[in-house]
N, C-alpha and C positions, 0 to 999 in steps of 0.2 A: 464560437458557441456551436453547440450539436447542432442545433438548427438550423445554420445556414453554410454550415461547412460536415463534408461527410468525414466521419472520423471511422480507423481502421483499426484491429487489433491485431498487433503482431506479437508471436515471440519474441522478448529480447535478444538484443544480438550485439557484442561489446562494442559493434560500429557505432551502437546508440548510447554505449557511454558517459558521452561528454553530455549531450543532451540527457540524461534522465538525471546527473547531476545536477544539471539548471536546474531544470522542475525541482528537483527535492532542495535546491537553495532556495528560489522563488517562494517554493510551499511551505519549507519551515520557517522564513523572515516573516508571511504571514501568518500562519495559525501561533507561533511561538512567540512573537516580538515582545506581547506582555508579561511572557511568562518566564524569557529566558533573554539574558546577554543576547548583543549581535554580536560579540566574539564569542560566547559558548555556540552560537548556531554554527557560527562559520567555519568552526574547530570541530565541531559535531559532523559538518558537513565534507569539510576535506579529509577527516580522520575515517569517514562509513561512505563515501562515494567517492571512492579512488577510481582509476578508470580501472586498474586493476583488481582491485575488490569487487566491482563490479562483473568485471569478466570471465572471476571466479564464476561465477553463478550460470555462464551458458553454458559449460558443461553439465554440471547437473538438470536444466533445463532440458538439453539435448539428450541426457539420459530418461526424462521422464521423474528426476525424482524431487524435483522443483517447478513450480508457479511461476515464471514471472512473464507479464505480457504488456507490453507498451501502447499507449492509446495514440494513434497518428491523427495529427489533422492537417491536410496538404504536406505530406513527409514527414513532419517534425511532431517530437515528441510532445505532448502535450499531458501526459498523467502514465502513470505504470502500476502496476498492484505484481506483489511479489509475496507467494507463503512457501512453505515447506514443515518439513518434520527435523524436533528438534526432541529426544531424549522420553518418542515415545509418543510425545504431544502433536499436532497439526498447529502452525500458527501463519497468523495475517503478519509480516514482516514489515510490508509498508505498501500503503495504497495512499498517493496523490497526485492532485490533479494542480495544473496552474489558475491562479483565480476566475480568471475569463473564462473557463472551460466548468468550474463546482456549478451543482444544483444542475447541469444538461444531463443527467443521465449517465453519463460514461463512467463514472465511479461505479454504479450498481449493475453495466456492464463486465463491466469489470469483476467484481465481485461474483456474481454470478457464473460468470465463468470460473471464474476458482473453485467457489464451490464446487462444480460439478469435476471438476479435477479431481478435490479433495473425494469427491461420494465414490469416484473411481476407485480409489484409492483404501475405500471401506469407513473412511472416518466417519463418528459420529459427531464430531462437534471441532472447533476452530478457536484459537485465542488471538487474542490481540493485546497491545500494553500502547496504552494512551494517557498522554497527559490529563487530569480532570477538570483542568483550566482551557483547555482545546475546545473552545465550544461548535466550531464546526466540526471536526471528528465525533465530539463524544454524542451530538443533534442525530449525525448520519449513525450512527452505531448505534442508537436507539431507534430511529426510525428502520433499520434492518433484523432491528428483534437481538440485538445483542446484550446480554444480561451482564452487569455489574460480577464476577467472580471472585476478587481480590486484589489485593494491594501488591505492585512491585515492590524490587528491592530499592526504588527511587523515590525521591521526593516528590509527592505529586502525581505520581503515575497509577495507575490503577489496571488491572486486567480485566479484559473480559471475554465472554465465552459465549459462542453464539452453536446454536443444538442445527444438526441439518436433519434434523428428526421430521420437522414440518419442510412445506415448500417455499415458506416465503422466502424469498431474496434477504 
């Protein structure tokens, strides 16, 4: 937990690969388990967190033209938040944390610091696509001011849109 362990935020770096993969296996088995197969998760998850797909993304990082920052606790990864620009738009790609670690703060560290990535950046506003059955996601994205916007093109999924017009987090 934040509170008794000091947590770090680094850029991603592909060394961290394997580990942000855990995380997002740990983090989708829980927030997903009633909403989706443990083979759709596990196929979700080796098919979108290759160590390679993943290491796609430190260049763009290292460019500046991508988000993504990993939360350390004693070395190890322990949550990551990743956005970028996608056809115009600003979007939240994925932000999670392992269970031991939700509700400490480090998500809306997390967050925040994107944000301010993004205001660099001149945006006015961010998306994100969440399951509507996710109840811890969809709890935090309304306690961060994020507004309902529309429906993906997925079962279940819904987008939303959060304004950096105001300062909340």
């Amino acid at each position: 937990m934040e509170g008794t362990v000091e947590i770090e935020l680094q850029d991603f770096e592909c060394s961290l690969a394997p580990q942000v993969k855990k995380v997002a296996s740990v983090s989708w088995h829980q927030a997903y388990s009633g909403i989706y197969s443990k083979e759709h998760i596990d196929h979700f998850i080796d098919e979108y967190y290759t160590v390679e797909a993943l290491c796609k993304c430190q260049d763009a990082v290292s460019a500046g033209d991508e988000f993504f920052k990993v939360a350390l606790a004693g070395g190890q990864v322990v949550g990551f938040c990743h956005m970028g620009e996608s056809d115009g738009l600003y979007w939240l790609y994925r932000l999670y944390m392992l269970p031991d670690f939700q509700r400490g703060g480090i998500g809306s560290r997390m967050l925040i610091a994107g944000q301010a990535w993004l205001r660099s950046r001149d945006a006015e506003e961010y998306f994100a696509v969440v399951h509507q059955d996710n109840k811890i996601a969809m709890g935090f994205y309304r306690k961060k001011r994020f507004t309902k916007y529309g429906l993906s093109g997925e079962p279940g999924e819904v987008v939303l849109r959060k304004s950096l017009k105001t300062s909340h987090p």
